[in-house]
KOLMARTI-661548 format. One record per residue (C-alpha): residue number from 1; residue in one letter; chain; x, y, z negated. Coordinates in nm, 2 decimals. Layout:
BEGIN
NUM  A  A  X  Y  Z
...
//
This chain:
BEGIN
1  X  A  -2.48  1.01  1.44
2  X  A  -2.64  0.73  1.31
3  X  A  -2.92  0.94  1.13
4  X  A  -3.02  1.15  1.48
5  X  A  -3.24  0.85  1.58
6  X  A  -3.34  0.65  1.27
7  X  A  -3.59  0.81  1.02
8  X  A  -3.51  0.79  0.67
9  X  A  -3.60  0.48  0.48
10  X  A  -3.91  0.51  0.25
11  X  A  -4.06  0.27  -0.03
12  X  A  -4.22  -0.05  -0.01
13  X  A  -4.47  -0.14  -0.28
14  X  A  -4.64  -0.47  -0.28
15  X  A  -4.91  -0.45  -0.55
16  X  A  -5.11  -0.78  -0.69
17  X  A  -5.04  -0.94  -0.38
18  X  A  -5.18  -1.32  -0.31
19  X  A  -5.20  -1.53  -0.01
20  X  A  -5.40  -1.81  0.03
21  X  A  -5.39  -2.07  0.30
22  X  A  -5.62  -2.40  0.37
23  X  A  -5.51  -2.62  0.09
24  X  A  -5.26  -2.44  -0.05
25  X  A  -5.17  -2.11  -0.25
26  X  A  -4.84  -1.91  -0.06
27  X  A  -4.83  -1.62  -0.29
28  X  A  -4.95  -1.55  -0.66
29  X  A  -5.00  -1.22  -0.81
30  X  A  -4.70  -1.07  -0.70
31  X  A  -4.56  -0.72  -0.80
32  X  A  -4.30  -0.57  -0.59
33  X  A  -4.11  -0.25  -0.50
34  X  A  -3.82  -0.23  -0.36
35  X  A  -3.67  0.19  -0.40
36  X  A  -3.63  0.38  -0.05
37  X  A  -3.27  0.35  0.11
38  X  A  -3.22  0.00  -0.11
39  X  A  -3.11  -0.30  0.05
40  X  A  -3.35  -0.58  -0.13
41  X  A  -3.27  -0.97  -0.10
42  X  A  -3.55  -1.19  -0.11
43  X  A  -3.38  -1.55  -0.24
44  X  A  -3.55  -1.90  -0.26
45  X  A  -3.59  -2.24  -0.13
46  X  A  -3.82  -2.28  0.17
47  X  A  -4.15  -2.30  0.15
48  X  A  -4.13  -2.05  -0.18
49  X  A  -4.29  -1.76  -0.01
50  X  A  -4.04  -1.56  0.12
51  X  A  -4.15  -1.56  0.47
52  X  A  -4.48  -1.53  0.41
53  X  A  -4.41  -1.20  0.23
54  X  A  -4.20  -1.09  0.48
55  X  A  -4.49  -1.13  0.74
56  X  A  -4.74  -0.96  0.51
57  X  A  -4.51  -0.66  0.51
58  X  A  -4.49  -0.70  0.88
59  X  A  -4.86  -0.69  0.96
60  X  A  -4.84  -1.06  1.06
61  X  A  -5.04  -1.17  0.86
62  X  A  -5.29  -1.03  0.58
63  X  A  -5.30  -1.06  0.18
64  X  A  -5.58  -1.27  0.03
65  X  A  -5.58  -0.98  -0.20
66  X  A  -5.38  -0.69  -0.32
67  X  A  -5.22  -0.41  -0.12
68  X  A  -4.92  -0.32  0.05
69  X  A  -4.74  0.04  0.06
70  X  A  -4.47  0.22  0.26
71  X  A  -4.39  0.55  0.17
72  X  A  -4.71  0.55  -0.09
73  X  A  -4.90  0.51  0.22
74  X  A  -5.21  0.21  0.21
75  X  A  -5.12  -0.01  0.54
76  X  A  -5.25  -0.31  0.40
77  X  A  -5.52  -0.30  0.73
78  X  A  -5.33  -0.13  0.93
79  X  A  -5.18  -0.31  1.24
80  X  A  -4.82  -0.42  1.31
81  X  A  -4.75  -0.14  1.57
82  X  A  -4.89  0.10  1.35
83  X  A  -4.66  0.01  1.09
84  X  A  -4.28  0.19  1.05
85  X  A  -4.17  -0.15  1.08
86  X  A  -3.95  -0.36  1.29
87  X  A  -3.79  -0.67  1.25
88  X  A  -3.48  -0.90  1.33
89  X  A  -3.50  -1.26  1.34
90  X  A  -3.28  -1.53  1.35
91  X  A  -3.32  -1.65  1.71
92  X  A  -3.28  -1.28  1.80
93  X  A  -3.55  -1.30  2.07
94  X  A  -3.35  -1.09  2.36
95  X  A  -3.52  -1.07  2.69
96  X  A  -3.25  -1.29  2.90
97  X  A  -3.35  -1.13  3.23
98  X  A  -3.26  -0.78  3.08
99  X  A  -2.95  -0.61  3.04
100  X  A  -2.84  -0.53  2.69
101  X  A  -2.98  -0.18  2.73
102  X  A  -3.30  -0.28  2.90
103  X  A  -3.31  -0.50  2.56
104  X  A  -3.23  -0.22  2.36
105  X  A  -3.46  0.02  2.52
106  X  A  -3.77  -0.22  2.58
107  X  A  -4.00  -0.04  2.26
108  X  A  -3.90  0.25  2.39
109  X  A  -4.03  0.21  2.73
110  X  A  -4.38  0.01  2.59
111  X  A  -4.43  0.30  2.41
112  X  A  -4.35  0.57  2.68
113  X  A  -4.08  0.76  2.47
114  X  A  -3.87  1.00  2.66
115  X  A  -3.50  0.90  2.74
116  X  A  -3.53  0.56  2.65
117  X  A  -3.17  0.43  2.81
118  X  A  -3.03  0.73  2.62
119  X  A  -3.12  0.66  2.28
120  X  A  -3.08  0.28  2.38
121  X  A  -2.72  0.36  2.41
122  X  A  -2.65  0.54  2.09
123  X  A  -2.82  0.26  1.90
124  X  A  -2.57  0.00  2.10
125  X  A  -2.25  0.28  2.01
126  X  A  -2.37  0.21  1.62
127  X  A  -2.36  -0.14  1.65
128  X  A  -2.02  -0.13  1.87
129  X  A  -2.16  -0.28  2.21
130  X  A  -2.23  0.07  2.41
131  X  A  -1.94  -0.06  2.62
132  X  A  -2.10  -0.38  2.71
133  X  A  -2.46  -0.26  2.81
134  X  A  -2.52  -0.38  3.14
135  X  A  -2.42  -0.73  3.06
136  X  A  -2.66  -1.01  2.98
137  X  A  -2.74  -1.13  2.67
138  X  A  -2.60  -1.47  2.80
139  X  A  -2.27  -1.30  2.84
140  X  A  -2.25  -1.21  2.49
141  X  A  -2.16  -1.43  2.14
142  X  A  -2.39  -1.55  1.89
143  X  A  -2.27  -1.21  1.64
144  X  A  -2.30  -0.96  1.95
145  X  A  -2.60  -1.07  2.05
146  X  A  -2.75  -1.04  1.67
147  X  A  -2.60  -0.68  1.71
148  X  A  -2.80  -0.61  2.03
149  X  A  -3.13  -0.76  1.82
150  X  A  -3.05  -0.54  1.53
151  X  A  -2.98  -0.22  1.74
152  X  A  -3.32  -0.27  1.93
153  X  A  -3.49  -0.24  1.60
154  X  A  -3.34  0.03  1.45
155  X  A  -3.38  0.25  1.81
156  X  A  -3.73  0.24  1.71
157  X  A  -3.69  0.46  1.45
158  X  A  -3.85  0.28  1.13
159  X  A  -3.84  0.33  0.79
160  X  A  -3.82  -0.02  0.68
161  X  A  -3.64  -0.30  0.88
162  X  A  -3.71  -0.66  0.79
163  X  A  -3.42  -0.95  0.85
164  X  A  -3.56  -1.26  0.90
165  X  A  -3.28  -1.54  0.82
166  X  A  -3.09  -1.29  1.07
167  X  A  -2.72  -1.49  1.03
168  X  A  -2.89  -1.84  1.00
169  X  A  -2.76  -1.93  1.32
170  X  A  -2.41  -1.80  1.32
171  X  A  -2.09  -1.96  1.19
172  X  A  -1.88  -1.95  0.85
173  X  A  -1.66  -1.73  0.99
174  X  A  -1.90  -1.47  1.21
175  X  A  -2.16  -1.50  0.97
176  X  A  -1.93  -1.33  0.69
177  X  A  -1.85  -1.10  0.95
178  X  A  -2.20  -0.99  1.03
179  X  A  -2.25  -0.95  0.66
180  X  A  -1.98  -0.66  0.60
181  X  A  -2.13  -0.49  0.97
182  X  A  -2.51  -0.52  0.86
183  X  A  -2.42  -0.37  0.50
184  X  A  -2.20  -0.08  0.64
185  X  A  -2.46  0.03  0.89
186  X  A  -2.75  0.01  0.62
187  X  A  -2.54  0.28  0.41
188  X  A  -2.47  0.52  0.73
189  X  A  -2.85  0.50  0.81
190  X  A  -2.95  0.49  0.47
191  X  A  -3.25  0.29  0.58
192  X  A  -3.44  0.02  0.35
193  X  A  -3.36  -0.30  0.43
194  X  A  -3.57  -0.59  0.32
195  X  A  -3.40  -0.90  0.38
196  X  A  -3.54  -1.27  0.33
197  X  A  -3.26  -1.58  0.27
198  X  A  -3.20  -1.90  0.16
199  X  A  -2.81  -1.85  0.16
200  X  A  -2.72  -1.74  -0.24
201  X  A  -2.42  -1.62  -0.11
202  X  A  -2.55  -1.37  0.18
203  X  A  -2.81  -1.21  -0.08
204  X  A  -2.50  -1.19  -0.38
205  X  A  -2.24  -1.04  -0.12
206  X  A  -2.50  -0.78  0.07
207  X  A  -2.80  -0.69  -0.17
208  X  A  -2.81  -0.43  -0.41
209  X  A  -3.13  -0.55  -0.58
210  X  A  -3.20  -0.97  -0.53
211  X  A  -3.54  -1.10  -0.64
212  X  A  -3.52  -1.49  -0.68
213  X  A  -3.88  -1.68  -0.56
214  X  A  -4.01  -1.96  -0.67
215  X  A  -4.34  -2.16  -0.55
216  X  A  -4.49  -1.77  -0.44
217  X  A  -4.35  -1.61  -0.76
218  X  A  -4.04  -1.39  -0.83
219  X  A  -3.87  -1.58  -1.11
220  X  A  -3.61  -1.32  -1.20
221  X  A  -3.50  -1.01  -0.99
222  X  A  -3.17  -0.78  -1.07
223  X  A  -2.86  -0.68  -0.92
224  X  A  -2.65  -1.01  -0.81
225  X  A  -2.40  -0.93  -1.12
226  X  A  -2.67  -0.95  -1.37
227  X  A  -2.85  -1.25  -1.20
228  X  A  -2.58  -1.42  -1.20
229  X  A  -2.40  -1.33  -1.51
230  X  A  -2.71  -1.40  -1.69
231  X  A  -2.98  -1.62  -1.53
232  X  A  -3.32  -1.62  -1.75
233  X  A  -3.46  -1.96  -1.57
234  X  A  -3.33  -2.31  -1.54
235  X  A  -3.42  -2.24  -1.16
236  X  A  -3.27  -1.95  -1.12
237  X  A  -2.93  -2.08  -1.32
238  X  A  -2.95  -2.38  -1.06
239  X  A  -3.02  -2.19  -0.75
240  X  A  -2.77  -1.88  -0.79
241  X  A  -2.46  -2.08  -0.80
242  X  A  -2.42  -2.41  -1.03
243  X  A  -2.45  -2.41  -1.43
244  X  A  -2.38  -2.71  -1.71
245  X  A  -2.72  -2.67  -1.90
246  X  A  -2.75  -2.84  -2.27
247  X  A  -3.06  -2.88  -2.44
248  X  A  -3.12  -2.91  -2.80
249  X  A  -3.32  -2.77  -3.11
250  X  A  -3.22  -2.53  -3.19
251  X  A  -3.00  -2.53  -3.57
252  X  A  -2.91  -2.23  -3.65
253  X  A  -2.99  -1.84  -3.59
254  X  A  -2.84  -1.53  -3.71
255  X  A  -2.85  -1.18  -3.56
256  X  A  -2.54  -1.22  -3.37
257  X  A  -2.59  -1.60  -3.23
258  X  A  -2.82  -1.89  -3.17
259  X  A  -2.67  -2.25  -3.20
260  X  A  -2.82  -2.59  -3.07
261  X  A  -2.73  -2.95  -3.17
262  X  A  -2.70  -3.20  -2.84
263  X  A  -2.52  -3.54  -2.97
264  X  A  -2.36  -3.43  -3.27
265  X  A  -2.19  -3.17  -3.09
266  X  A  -2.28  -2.79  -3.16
267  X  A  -2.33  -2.54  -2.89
268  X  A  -2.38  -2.12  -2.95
269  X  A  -2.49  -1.85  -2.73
270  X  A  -2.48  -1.43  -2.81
271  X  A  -2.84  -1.37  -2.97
272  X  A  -2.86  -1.11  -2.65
273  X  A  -2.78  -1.31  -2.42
274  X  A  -3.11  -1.59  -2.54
275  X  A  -3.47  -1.56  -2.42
276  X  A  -3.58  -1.79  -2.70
277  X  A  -3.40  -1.86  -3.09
278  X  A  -3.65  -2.13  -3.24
279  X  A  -3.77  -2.53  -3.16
280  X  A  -3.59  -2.65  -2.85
281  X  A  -3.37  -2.42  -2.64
282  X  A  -3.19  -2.45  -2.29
283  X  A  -2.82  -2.32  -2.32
284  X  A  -2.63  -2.28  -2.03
285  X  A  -2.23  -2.20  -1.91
286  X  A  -2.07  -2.11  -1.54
287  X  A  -1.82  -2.38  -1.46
288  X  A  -1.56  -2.11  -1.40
289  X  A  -1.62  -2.00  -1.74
290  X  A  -1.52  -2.34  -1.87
291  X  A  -1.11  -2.43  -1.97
292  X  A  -1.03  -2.77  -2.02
293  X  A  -0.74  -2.87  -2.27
294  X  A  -0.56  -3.18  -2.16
295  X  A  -0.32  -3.20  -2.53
296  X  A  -0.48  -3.12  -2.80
297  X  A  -0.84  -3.00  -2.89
298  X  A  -0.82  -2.64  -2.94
299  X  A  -0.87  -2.46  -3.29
300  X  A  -1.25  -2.44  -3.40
301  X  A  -1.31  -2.06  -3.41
302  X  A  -1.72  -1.92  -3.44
303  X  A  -1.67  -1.73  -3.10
304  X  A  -1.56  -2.09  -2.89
305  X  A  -1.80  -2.40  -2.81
306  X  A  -1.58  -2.71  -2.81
307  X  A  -1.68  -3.04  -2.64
308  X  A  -1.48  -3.38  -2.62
309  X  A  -1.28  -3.55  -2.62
310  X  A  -1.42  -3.63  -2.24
311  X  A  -1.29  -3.84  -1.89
312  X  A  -1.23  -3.66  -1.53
313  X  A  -1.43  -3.87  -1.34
314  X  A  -1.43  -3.69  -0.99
315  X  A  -1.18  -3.45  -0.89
316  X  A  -1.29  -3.17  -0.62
317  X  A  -1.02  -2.94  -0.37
318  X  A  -1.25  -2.68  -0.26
319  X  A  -0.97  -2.43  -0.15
320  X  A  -1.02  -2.15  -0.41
321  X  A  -1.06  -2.39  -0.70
322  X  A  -1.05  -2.77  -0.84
323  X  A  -1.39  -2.87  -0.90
324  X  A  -1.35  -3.14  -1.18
325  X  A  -1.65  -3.35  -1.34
326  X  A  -1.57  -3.45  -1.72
327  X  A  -1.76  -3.69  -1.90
328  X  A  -1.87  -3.65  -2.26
329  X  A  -1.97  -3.92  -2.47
330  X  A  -2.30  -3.92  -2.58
331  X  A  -2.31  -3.58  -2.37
332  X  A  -2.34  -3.63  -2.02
333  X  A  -2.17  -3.50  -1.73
334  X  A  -1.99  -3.15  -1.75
335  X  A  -1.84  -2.93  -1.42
336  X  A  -1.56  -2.72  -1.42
337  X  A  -1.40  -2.52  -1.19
338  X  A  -1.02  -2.46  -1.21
339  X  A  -0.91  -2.14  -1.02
340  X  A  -0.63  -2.25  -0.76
341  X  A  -0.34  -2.04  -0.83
342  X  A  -0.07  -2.36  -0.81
343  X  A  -0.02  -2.61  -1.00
344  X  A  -0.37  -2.76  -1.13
345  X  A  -0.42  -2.87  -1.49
346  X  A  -0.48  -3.18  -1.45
347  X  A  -0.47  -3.37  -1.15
348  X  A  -0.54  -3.77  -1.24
349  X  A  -0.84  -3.96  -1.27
350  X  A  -0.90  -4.11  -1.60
351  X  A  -0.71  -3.81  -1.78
352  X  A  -0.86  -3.78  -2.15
353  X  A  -0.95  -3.38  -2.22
354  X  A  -1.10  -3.13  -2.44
355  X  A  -1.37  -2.84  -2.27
356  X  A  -1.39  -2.50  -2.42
357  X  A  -1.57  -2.17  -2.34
358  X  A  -1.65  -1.85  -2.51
359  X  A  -1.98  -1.82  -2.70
360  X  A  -2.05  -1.48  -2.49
361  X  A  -2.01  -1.67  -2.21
362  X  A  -2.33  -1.92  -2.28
363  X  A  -2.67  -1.77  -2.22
364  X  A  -3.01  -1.96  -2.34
365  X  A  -3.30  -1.99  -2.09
366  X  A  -3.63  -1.92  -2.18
367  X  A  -3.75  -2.25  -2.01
368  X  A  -3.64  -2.63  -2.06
369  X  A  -3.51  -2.88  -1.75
370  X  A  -3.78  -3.12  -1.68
371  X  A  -3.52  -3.37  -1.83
372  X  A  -3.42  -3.28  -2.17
373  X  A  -3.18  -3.46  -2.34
374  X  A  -2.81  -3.37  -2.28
375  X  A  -2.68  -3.16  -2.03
376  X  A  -2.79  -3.11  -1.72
//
């Protein structure tokens, strides 16, 4: 059904891209392509450049250099209704004088395509709202009416569709909801899908490919597993969910393992898993991948870092887990997050405990914290 009125996704290829504006530099010298059929995150903070590539893409606005491909085709000059583009954005931009059809079908009409209503309607049946298409978009919720926005864009038949912050304005619950919808529709349409974000969890839960930017630069780009699993930035380990980052120098190195000394305490990641092995080294740990050990310090093994004795400072209910903050003498301030599955380890201020992880677990960054003593 759905692929009778979309055309197939194709490639996007941003090559040596930069974008300059008065005073300031958007973009630098980035590389991108994102496969046909792919559904591609692009992640950061705002004013990173996210948008701005997003717009280039669209044909809103025009590189300072470098060129832009879809489908190995040169559109870098080419005009945004010349382009096999369309996007949704977050405000959703519906007509509120038209029906949800009328909405649908507007491109259609502007560009005198026959049976406009028709095809209007099977783009409203793939988002689940054929049955409401003579109502007003006022008539609708926040989710159907980001529907309606996204089935007006794909009725146009394009080969990429951008999302601009498309859920930004939608709640916990319909946001989430939206998510599962958006993904199951890009895999019956098999279109490319190129999706900007600020929200770590949207890109994790809907991407299959997430590139992470930073002050116009893609900092580190991979599935969400292996971003997460094993960040290669300070930024990116901060930015992609939380991380207890030590720094030292680094002590010892042999072709398994790299260790680090931070106030008399030594910490060890996998030699794979570390961008650098020599002079001072970042070495970070997931707070879920940390056990605390409230009597008695576990057994010193080569494959477990040990910290402590530490204090809970701050205890955290978050629902899913207990978020606890552990003090370390000398150390600094460690998180860890206790899965909620009853009973919680420890559940007083003030109680006196050991932290442990797995070496594999650790991974070394290949940059320092602009702070570097301790953890961070």
């Amino acid at each position: 059904m759905a692929t009778e009125f979309v055309a197939r996704g194709q490639d996007l290829e941003l090559v040596g891209i930069r974008k300059e504006f008065p005073g300031f530099v958007a973009i630098e010298n980035l590389d991108l392509k994102v496969p046909a059929g792919e559904f591609f995150a692009l992640l950061g903070p705002s004013g990173c450049g996210k948008t701005t590539t997003l717009r280039l893409v669209a044909g809103l606005e025009t590189p300072t250099t470098g060129s832009i491909l879809i489908g190995n085709k040169d559109v870098t000059s080419t005009k945004p209704h010349e382009r096999q583009v369309n996007t949704v954005f977050q405000n959703y931009a519906l007509f509120p004088h038209m029906s949800i059809v009328e909405n649908a079908a507007f491109g259609l009409r502007r560009r005198k395509v026959a049976d406009p209503l028709q095809k209007a309607l099977e783009a409203l049946k793939m988002v689940e709202l054929d049955h409401l298409a003579e109502r007003k978009p006022s008539q609708l919720s926040g989710g159907q009416q980001q529907r309606v926005a996204l089935a007006r864009a794909l009725v146009n038949r394009p080969s990429l569709l951008l999302l601009d912050e498309p859920l930004g304005a939608l709640d916990l619950k319909l946001r989430r909801q939206m998510q599962v919808e958006l993904k199951a529709i890009q895999m019956e349409v098999g279109l490319t899908f190129l999706h900007v974000t600020h929200d770590q969890e949207e890109a994790m839960d809907m991407a299959d490919t997430v590139a992470v930017m930073n002050k116009g630069r893609i900092e580190q780009m991979g599935t969400p597993e292996a971003l997460y699993d094993r960040p290669k930035t300070f930024f990116v380990s901060q930015f992609l969910g939380q991380s207890n980052v030590f720094v030292g120098d680094a002590v010892e190195s042999s072709a398994n393992s790299v260790s680090i000394e931070v106030a008399g305490y030594k910490i060890s990641a996998a030699k794979q898993r570390s961008e650098v092995s020599k002079g001072k080294i970042a070495i970070g740990v997931r707070p879920e991948k940390v056990q605390f050990h409230e009597d008695k310090k576990p057994t010193a093994s080569s494959d477990l870092n040990i910290l402590g004795p530490g204090e809970i400072i701050d205890i955290r209910f978050t629902g899913v887990s207990n978020q606890y903050l552990i003090d370390i003498p000398n150390l600094g301030e460690v998180t860890v997050f206790a899965q909620n599955v009853g009973k919680s380890p420890v559940t007083e201020l003030g109680a006196k405990v050991w932290i442990s992880w797995k070496v594999e677990h650790s991974f070394g960054l290949a940059d320092l914290p602009v702070q570097s003593n301790g953890v961070r």
